[in-house]
Every structure is written in structure tokens, then in C-alpha cells.
PDB file with one MODEL, atoms N, CA, C and O in Angstrom:
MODEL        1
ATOM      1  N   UNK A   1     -52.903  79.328  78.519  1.00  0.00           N
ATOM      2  CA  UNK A   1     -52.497  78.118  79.196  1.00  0.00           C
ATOM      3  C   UNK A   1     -52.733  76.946  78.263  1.00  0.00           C
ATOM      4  O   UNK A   1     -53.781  76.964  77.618  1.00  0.00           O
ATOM      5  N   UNK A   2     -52.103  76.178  78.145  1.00  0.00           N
ATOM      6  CA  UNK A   2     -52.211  74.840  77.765  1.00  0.00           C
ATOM      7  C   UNK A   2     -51.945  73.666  78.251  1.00  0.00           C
ATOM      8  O   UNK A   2     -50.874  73.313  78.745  1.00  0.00           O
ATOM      9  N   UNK A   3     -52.991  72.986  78.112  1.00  0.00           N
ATOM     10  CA  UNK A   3     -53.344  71.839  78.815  1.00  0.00           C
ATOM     11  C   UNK A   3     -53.056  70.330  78.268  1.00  0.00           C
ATOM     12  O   UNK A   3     -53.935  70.166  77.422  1.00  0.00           O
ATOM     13  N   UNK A   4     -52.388  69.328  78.317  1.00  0.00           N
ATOM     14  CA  UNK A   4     -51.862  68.694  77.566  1.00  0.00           C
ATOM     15  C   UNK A   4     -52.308  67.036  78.442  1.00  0.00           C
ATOM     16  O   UNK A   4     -52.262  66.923  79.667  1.00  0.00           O
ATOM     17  N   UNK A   5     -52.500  66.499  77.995  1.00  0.00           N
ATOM     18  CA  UNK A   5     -53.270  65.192  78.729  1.00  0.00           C
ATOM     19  C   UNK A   5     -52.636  63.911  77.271  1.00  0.00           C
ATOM     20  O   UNK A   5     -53.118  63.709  76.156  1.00  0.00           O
ATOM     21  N   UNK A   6     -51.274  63.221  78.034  1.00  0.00           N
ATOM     22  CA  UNK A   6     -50.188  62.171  77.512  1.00  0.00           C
ATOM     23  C   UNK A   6     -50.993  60.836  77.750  1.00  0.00           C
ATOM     24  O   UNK A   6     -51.000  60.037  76.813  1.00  0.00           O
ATOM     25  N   UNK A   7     -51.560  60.562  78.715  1.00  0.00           N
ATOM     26  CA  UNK A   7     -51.616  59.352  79.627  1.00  0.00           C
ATOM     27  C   UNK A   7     -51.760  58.223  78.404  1.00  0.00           C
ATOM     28  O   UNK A   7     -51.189  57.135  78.485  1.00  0.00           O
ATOM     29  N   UNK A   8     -52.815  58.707  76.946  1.00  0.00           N
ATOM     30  CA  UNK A   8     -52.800  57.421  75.883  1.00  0.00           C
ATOM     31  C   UNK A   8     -51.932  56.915  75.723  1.00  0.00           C
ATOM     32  O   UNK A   8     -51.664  55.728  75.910  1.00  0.00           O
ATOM     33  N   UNK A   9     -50.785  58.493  74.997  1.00  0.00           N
ATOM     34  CA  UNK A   9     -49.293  57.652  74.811  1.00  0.00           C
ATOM     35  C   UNK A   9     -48.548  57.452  75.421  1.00  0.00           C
ATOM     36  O   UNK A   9     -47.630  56.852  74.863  1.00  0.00           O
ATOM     37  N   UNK A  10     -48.373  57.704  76.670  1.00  0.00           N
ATOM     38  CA  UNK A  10     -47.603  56.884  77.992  1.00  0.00           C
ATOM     39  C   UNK A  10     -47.907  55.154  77.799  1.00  0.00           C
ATOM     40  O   UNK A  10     -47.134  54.226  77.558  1.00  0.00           O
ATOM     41  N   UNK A  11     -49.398  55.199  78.023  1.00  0.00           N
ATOM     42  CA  UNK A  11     -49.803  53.768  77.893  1.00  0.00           C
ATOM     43  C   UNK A  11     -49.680  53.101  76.971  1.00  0.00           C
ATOM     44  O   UNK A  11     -49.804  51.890  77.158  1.00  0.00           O
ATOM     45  N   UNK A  12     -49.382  53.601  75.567  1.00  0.00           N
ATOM     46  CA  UNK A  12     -48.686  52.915  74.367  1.00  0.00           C
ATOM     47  C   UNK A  12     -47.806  52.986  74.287  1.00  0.00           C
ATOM     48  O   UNK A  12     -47.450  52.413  73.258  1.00  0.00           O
ATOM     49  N   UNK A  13     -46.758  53.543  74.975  1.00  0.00           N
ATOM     50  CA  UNK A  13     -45.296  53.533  74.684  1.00  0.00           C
ATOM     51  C   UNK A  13     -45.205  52.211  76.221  1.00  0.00           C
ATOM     52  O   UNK A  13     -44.307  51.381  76.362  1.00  0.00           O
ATOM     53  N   UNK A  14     -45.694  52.291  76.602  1.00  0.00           N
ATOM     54  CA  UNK A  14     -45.274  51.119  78.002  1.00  0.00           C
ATOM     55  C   UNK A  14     -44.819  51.671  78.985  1.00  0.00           C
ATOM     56  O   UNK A  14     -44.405  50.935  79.880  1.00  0.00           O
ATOM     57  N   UNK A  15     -44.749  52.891  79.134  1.00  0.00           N
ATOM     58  CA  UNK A  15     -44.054  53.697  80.264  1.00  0.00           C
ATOM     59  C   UNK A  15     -45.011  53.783  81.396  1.00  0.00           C
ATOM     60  O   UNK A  15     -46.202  53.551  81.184  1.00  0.00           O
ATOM     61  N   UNK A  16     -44.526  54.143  82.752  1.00  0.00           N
ATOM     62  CA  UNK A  16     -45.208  54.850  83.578  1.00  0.00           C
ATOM     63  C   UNK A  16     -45.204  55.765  84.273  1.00  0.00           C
ATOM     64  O   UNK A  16     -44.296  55.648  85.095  1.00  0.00           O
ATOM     65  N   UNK A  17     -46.012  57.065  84.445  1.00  0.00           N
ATOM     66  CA  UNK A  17     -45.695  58.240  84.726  1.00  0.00           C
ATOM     67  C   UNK A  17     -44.532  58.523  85.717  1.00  0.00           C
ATOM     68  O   UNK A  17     -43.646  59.361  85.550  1.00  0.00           O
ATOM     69  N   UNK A  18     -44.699  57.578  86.912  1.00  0.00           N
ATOM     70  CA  UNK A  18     -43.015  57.603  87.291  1.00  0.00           C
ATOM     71  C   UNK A  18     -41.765  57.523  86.903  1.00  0.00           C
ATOM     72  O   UNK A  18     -40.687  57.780  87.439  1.00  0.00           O
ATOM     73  N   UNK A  19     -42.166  57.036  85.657  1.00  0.00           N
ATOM     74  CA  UNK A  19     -40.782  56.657  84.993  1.00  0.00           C
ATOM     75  C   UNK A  19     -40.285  58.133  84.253  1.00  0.00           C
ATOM     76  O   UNK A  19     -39.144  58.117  83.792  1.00  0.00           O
ATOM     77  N   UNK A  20     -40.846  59.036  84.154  1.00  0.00           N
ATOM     78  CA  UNK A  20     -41.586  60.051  83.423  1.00  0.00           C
ATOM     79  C   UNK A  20     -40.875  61.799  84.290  1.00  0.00           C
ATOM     80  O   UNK A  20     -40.733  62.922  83.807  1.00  0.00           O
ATOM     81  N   UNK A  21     -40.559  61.188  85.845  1.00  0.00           N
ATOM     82  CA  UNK A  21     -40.801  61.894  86.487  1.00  0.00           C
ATOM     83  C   UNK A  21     -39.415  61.877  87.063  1.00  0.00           C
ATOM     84  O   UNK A  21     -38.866  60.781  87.180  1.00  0.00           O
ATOM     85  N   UNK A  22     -38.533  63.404  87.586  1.00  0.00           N
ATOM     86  CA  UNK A  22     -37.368  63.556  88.383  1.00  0.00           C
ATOM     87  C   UNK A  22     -37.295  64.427  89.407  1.00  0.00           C
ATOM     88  O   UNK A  22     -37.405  65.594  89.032  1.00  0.00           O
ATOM     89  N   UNK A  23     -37.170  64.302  90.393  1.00  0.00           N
ATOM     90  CA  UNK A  23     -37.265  65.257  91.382  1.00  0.00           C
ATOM     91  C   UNK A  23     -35.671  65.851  92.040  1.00  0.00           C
ATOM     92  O   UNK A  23     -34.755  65.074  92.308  1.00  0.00           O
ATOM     93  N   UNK A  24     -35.608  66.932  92.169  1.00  0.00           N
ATOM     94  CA  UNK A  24     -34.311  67.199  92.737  1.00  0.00           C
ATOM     95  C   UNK A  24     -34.436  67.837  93.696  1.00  0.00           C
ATOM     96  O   UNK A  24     -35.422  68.558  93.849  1.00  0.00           O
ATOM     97  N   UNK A  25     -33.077  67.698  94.951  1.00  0.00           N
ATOM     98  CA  UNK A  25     -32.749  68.377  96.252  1.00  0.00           C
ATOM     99  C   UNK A  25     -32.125  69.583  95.584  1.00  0.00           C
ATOM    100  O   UNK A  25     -31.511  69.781  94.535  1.00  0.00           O
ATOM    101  N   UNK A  26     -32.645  70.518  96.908  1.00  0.00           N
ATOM    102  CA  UNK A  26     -32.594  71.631  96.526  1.00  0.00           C
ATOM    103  C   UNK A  26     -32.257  72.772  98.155  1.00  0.00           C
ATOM    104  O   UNK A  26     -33.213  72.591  98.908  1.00  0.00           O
ATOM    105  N   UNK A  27     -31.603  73.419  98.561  1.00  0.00           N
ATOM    106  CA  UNK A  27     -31.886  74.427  99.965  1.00  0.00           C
ATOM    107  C   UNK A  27     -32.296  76.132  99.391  1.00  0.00           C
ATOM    108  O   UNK A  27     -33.062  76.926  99.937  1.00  0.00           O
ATOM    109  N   UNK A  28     -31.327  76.359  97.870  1.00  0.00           N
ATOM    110  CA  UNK A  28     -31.414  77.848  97.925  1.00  0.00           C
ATOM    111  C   UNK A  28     -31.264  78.343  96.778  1.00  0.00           C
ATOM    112  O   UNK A  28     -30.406  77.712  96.160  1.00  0.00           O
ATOM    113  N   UNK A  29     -31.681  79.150  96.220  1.00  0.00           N
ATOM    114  CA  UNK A  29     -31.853  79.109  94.807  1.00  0.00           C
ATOM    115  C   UNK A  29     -30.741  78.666  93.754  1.00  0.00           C
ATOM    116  O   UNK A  29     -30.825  78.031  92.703  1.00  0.00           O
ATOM    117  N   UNK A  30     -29.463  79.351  94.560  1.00  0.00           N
ATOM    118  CA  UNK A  30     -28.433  78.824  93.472  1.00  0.00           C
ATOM    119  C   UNK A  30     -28.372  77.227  93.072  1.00  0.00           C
ATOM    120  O   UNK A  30     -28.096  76.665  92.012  1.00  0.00           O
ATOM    121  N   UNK A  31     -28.907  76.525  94.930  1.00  0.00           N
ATOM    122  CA  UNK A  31     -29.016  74.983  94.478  1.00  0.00           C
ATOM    123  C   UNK A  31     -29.597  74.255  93.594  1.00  0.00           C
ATOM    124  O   UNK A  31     -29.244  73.240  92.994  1.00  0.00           O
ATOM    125  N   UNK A  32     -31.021  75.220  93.571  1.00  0.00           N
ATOM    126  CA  UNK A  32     -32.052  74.832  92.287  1.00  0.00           C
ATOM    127  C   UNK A  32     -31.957  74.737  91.452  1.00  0.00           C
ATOM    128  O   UNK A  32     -32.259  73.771  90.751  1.00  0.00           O
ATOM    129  N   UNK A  33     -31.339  76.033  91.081  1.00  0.00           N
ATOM    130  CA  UNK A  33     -30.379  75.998  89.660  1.00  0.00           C
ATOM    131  C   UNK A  33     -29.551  75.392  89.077  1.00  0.00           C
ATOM    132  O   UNK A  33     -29.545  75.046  87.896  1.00  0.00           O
ATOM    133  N   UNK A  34     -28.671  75.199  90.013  1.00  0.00           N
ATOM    134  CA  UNK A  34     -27.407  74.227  89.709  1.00  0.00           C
ATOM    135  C   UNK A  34     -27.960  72.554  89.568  1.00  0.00           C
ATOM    136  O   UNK A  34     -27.435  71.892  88.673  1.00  0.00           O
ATOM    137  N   UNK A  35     -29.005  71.887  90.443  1.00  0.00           N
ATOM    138  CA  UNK A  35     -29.355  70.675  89.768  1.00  0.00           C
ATOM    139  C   UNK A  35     -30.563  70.748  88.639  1.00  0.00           C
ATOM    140  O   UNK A  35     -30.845  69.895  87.797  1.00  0.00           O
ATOM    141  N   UNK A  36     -31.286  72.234  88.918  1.00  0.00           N
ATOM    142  CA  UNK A  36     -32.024  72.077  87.681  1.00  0.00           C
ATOM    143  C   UNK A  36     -30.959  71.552  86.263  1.00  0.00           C
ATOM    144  O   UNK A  36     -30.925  70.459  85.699  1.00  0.00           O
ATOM    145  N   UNK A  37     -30.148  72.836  85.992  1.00  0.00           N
ATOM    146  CA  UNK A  37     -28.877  72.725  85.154  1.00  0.00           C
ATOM    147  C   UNK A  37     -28.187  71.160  84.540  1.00  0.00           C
ATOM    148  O   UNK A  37     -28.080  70.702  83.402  1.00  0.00           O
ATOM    149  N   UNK A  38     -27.853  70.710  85.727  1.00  0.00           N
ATOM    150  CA  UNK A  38     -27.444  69.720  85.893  1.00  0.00           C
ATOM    151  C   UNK A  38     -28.401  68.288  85.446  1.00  0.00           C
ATOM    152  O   UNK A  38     -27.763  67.336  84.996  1.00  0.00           O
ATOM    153  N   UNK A  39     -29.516  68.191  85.541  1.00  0.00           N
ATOM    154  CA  UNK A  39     -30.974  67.617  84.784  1.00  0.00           C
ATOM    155  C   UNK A  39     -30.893  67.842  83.403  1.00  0.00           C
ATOM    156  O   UNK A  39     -31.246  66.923  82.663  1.00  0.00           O
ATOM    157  N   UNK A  40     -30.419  69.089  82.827  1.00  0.00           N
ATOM    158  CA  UNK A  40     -30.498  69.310  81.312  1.00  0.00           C
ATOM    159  C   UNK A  40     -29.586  68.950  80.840  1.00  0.00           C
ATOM    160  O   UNK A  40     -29.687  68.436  79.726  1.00  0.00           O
ATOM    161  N   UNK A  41     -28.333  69.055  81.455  1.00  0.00           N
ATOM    162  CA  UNK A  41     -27.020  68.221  80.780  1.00  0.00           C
ATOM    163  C   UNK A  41     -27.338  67.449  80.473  1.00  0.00           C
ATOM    164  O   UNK A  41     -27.112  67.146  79.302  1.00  0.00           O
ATOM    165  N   UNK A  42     -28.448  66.183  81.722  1.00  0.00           N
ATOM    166  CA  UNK A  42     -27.832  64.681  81.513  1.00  0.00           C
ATOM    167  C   UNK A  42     -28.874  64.406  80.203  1.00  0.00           C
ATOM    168  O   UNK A  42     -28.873  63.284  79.698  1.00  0.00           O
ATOM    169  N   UNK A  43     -29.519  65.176  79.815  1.00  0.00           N
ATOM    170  CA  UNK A  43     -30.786  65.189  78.305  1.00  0.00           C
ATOM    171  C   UNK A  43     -29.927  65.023  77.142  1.00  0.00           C
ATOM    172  O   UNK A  43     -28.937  65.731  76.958  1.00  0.00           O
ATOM    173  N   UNK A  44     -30.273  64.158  76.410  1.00  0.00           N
ATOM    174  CA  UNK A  44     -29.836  64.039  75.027  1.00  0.00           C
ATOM    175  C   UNK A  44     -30.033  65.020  73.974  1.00  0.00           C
ATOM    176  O   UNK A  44     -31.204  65.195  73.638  1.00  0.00           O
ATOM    177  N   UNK A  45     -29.211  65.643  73.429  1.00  0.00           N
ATOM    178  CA  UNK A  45     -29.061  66.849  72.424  1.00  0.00           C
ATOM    179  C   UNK A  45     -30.772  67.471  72.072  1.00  0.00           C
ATOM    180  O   UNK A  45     -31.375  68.487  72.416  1.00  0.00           O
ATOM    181  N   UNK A  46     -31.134  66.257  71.206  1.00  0.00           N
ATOM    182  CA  UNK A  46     -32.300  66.733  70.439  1.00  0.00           C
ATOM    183  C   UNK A  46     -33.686  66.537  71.684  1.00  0.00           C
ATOM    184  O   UNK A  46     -34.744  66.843  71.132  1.00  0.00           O
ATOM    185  N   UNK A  47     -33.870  66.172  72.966  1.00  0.00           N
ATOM    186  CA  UNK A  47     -34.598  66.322  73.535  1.00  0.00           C
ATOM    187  C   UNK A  47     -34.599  67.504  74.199  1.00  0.00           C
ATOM    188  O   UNK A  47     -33.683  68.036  74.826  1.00  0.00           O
ATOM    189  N   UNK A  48     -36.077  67.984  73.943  1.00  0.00           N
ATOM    190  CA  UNK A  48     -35.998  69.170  75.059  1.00  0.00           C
ATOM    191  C   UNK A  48     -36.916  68.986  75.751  1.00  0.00           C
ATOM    192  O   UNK A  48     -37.995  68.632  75.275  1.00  0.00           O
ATOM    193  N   UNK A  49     -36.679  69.232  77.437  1.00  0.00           N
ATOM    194  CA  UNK A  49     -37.236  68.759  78.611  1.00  0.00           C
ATOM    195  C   UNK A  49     -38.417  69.590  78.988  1.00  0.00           C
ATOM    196  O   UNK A  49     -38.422  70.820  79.032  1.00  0.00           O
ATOM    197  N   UNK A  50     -39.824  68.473  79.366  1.00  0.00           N
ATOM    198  CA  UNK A  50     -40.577  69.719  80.275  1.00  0.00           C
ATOM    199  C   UNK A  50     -40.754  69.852  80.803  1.00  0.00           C
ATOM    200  O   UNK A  50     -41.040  68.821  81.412  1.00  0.00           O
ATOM    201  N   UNK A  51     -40.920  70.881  81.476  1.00  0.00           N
ATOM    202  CA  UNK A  51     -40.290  71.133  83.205  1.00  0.00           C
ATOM    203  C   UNK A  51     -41.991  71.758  83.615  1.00  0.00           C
ATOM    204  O   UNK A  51     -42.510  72.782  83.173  1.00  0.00           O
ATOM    205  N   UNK A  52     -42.560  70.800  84.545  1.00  0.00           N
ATOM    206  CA  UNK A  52     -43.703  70.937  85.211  1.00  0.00           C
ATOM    207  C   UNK A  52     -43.420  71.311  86.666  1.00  0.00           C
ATOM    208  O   UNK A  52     -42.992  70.451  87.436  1.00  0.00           O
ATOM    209  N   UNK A  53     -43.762  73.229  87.280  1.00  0.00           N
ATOM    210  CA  UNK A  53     -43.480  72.886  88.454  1.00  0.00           C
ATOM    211  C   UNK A  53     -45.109  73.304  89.229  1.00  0.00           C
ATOM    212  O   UNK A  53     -45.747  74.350  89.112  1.00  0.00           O
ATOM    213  N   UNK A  54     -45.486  71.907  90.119  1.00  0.00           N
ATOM    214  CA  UNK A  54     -46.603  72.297  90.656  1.00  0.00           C
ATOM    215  C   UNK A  54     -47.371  73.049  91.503  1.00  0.00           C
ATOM    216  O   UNK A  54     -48.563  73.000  91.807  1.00  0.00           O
ATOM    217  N   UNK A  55     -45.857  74.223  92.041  1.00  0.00           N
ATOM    218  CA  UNK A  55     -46.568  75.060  92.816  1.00  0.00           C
ATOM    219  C   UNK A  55     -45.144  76.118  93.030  1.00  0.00           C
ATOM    220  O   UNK A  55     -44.365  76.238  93.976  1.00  0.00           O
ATOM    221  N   UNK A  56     -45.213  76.713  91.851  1.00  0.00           N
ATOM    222  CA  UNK A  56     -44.103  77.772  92.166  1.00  0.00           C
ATOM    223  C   UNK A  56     -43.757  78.126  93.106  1.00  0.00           C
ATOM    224  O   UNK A  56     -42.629  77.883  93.536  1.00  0.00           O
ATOM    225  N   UNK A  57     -44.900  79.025  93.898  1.00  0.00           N
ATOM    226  CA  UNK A  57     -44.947  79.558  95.655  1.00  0.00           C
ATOM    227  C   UNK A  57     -44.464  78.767  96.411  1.00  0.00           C
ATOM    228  O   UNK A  57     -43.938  79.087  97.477  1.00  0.00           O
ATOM    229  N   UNK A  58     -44.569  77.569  95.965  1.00  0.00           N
ATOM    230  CA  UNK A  58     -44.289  76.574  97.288  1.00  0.00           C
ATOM    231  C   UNK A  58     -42.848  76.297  96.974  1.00  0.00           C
ATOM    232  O   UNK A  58     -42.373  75.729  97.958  1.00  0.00           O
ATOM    233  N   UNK A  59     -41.684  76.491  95.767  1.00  0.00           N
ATOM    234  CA  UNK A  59     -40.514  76.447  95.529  1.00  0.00           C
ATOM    235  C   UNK A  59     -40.044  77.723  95.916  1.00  0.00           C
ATOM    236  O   UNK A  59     -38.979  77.890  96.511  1.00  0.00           O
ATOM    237  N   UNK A  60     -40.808  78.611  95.593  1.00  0.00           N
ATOM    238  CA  UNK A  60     -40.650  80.537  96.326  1.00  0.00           C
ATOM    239  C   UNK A  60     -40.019  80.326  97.586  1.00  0.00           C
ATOM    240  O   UNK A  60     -38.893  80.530  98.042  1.00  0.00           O
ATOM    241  N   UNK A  61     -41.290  79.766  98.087  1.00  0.00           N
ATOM    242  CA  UNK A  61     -41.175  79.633  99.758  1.00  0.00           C
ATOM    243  C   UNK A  61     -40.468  78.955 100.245  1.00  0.00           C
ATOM    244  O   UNK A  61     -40.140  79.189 101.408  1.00  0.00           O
ATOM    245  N   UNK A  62     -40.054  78.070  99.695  1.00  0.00           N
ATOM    246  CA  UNK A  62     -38.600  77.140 100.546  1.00  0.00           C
ATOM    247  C   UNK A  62     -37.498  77.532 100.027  1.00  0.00           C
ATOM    248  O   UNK A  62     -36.718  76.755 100.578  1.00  0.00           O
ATOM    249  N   UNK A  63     -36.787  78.270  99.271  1.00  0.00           N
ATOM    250  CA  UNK A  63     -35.553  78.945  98.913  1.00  0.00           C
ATOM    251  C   UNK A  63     -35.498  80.334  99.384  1.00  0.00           C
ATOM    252  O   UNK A  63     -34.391  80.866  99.466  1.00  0.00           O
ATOM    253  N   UNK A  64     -36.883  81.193  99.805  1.00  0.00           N
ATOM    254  CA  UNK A  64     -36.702  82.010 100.541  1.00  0.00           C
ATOM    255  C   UNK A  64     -36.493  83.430  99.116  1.00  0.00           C
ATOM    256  O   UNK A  64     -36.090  84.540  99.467  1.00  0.00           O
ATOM    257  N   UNK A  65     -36.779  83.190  97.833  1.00  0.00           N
ATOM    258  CA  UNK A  65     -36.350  83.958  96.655  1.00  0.00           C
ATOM    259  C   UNK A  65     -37.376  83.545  95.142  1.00  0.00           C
ATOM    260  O   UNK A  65     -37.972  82.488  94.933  1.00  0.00           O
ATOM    261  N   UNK A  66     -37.307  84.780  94.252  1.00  0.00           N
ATOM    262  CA  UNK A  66     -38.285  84.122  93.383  1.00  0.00           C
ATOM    263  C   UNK A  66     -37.239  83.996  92.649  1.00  0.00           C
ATOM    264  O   UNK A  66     -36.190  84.634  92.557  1.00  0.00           O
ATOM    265  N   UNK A  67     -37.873  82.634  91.885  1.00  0.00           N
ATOM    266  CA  UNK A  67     -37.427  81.622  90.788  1.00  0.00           C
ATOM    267  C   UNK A  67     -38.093  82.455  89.166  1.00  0.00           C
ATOM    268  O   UNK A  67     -37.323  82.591  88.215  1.00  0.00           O
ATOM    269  N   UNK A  68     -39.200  82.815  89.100  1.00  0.00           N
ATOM    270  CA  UNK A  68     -39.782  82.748  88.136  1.00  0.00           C
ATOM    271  C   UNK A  68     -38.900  83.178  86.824  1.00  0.00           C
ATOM    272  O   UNK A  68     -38.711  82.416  85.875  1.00  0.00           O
ATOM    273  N   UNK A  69     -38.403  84.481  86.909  1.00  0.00           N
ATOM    274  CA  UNK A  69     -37.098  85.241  85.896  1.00  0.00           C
ATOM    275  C   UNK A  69     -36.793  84.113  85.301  1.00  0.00           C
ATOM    276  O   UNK A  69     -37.128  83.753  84.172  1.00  0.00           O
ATOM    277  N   UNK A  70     -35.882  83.326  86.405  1.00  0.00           N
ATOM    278  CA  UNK A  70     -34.856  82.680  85.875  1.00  0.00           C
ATOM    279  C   UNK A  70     -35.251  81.158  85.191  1.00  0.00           C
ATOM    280  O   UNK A  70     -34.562  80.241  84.744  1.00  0.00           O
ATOM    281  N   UNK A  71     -36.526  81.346  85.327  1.00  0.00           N
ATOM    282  CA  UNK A  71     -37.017  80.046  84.717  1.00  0.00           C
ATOM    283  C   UNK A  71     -37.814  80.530  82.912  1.00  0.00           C
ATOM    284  O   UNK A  71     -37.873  79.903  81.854  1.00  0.00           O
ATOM    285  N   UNK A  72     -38.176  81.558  83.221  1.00  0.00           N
ATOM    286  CA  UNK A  72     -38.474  82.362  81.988  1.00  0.00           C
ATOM    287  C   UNK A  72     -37.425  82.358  80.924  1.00  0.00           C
ATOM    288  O   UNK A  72     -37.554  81.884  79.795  1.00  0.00           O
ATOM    289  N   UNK A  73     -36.310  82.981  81.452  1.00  0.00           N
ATOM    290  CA  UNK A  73     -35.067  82.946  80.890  1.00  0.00           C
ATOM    291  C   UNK A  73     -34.552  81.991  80.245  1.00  0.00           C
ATOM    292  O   UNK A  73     -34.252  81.928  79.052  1.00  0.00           O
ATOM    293  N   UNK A  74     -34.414  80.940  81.396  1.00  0.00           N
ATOM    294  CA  UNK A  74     -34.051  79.298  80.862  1.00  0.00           C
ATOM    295  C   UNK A  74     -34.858  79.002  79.426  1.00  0.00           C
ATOM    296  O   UNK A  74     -34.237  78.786  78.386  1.00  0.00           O
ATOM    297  N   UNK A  75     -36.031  79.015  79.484  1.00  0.00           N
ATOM    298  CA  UNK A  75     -37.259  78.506  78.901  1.00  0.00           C
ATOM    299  C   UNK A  75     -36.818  79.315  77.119  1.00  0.00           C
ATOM    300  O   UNK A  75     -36.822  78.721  76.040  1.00  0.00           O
ATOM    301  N   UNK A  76     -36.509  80.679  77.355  1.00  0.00           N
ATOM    302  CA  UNK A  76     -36.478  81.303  76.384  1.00  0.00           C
ATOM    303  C   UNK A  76     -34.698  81.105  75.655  1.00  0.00           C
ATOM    304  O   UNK A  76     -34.170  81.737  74.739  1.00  0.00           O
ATOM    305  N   UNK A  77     -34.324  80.333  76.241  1.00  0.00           N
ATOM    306  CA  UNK A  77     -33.442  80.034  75.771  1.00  0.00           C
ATOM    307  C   UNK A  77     -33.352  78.800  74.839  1.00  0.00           C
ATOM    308  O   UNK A  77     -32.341  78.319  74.327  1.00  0.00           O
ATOM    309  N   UNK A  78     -34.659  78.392  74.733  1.00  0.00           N
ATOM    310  CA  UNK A  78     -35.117  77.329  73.846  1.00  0.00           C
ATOM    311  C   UNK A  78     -34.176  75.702  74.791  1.00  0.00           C
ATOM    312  O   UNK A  78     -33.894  74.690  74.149  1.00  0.00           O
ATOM    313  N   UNK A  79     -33.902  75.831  76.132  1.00  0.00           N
ATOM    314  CA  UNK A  79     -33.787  74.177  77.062  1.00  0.00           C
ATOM    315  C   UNK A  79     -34.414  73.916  77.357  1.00  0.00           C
ATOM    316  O   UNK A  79     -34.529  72.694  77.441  1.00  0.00           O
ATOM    317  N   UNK A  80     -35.373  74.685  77.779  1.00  0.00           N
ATOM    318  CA  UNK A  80     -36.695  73.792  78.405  1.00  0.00           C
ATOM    319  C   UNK A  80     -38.218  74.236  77.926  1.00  0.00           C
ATOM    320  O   UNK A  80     -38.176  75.201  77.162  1.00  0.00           O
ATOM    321  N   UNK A  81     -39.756  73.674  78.246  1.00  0.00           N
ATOM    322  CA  UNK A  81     -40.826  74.034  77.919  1.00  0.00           C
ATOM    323  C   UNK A  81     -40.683  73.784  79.331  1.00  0.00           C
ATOM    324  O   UNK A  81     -40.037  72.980  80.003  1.00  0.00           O
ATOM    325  N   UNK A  82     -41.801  75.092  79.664  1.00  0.00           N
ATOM    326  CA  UNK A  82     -42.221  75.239  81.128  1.00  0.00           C
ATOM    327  C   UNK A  82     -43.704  75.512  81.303  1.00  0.00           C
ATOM    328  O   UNK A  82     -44.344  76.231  80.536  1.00  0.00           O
ATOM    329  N   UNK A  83     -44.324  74.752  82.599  1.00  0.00           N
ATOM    330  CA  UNK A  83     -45.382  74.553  82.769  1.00  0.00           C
ATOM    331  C   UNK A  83     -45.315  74.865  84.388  1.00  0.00           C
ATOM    332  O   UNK A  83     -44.511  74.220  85.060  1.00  0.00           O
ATOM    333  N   UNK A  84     -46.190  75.893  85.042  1.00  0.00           N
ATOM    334  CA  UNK A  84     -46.617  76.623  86.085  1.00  0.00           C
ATOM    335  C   UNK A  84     -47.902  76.068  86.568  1.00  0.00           C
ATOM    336  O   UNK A  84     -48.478  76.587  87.525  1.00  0.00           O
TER     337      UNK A  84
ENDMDL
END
């Protein structure tokens, strides 16, 4: 696991963790997917996004399906860094 603690350079860049932060609607897995997806488009080429989710189970449990595969997958596809 790795543990990564920004908040210095947040506070030197002038940002604030909200600013930092995107949340998307979602009912069923394909939905998840499709605006996860849709989040990485709107990313500029050379950024790659990191995708913090704070309670897998609790995304499990409201789509009714596991996510994890397909977030593995994603991840190993070099679009995203993922954090569980």
C-alpha cells in the first residue's frame, strides 16, 4: 500500500482539495463505467488521473456487481493510478 500525503503541495500550488475532487452519478455498473470513461476523456493527454475510491464495497453495493476487474484492467492499461 502506499500512502501519499499532497496537502504541502496543494497549499503551494493554491489549490483546494475540492478543487482536486470529481464525483460522478452512477445506477449500474455499465453507468460507472461509462462516466468513469467519460472523466478520462475530458484529461489532457499527458495527465494521468488518480482515481481514489473510498470504499469499494460501498460502490459493490449500490450497482449490485463487482467493479474491482474492471478497475484493475483500466489501471493496467496505464489511464489511471488506483487507490482502494
Amino acid at each position: 500500500m502506499n500512502l501519499v500525503d499532497d496537502r504541502k503541495l496543494i497549499a503551494q500550488r493554491g489549490w483546494e482539495v475540492s478543487d482536486l475532487m470529481l464525483t460522478i452519478e452512477y445506477e449500474d455498473r455499465p453507468s460507472f463505467l461509462r462516466a468513469l470513461f467519460l472523466m478520462l476523456k475530458s484529461c489532457k493527454e499527458y495527465e494521468k488521473p488518480l482515481l481514489i475510491i473510498d470504499s469499494i464495497e460501498a460502490v459493490e453495493k449500490s450497482i449490485d456487481s463487482p467493479i474491482v476487474e474492471d478497475l484493475i484492467k483500466i489501471s493496467e492499461r496505464k489511464l489511471i493510478s488506483i487507490y482502494f
